[in-house]
Each structure stands twice: as C-alpha cells, then as structure tokens.
N, C-alpha and C positions, 0 to 999 in steps of 0.2 A: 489641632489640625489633623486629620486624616492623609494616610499616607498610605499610598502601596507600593508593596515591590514586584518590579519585574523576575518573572521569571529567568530563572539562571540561566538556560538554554533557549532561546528565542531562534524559532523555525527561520532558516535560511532559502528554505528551497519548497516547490511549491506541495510537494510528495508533505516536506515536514509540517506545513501550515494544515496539512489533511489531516496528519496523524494528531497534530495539536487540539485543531477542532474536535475531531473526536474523542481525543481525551476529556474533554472541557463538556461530553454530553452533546454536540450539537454538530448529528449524525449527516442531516440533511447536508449544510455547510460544507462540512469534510469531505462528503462524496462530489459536491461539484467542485472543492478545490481538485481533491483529486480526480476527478476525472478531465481538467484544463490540464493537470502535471502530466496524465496521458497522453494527452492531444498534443501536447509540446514537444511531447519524448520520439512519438511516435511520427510527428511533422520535422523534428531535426534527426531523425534516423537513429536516436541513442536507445537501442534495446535495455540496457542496463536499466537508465531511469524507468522508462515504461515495466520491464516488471518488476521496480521496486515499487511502483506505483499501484501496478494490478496487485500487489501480495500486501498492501496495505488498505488499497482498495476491500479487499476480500476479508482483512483483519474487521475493518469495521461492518462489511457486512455480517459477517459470523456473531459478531458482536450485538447485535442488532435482532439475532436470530432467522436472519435469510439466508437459511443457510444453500441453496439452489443457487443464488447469486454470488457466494461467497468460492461452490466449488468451481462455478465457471472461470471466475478472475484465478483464483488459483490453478486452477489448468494453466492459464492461459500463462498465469507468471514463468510454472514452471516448465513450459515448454521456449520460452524466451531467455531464462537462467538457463538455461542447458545448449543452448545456442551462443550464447555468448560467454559462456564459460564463468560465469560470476563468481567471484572472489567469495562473495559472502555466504554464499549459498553454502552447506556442506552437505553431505552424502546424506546424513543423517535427516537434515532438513528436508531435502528432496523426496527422499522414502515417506518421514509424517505428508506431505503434500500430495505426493503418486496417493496414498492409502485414503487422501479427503477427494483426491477429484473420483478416485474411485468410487466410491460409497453413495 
C-alpha cells in the first residue's frame, strides 16, 4: 500500500500556504495565495502581516527572476516593517533590503 507523509510543518496562515506553494514549484498559486494574505492584512489593518507577506511576496518573485516585481514588494515591505517597528526584521536585514529597492 502506498503511503505518504505529511509534512512536519503544515502552513497555518495564508502568508505560510504562499511560501509553501512556492517551495513546491508552483509560483503562479503562491502569488495569489499571497497576494489574498495581503488583501486580508491590509482589509484588517495588521501592517505586520501585510509586509510579511510583501517580503515573501517579493522572495518568490526574485525567485522566479522578476526581479522589478520583487524590488517593488520589497520597498514596499520595508517601509511597512519600519513603521511598525517589526520584531523580526533586524538592522541588518533592512540594510540587504534598502540596498535591493535601491538597485
């Protein structure tokens, strides 16, 4: 009998089901999950989620090789991390970010 196993981490959140898709090869998918975990974030007001969402957004596009699309979301995360003061973001991250929207 065939059997599979579930993944040990299964996406709880709609940001994680983007990042999942995308791992999994299926770019298209992930960018409309992620971009409904936008529309969510940005319809209940939680900036947090929304640019954890643009800077994964922007993971898969970079990944994908658009990268014009990738510095946009990334702009956009990191001026939403720095307004709301995000935990996870660190200085250093910020700096690689500031140096991609730049370029």
């Amino acid at each position: 009998m065939f059997r599979r196993e579930l993944p040990s981490v299964v996406p709880t959140t709609p940001t994680g089901l983007g990042a999942s898709l995308a791992a999994l090869g299926r770019g298209q998918e992930a960018l409309e999950a992620l971009a409904e975990a936008l529309s969510t974030a940005e319809a209940l007001g939680d900036r947090s989620a929304a640019a954890v969402a643009l800077h994964t957004t922007a993971t898969v596009h970079a990944c994908s090789g658009r990268t014009g699309a990738a510095r946009d979301c990334w702009t956009r995360a990191l001026a939403l991390a720095r307004r709301t003061g995000l935990a996870k973001v660190t200085d250093d991250s910020l700096d690689g970010l500031e140096s991609l929207a730049a370029s």
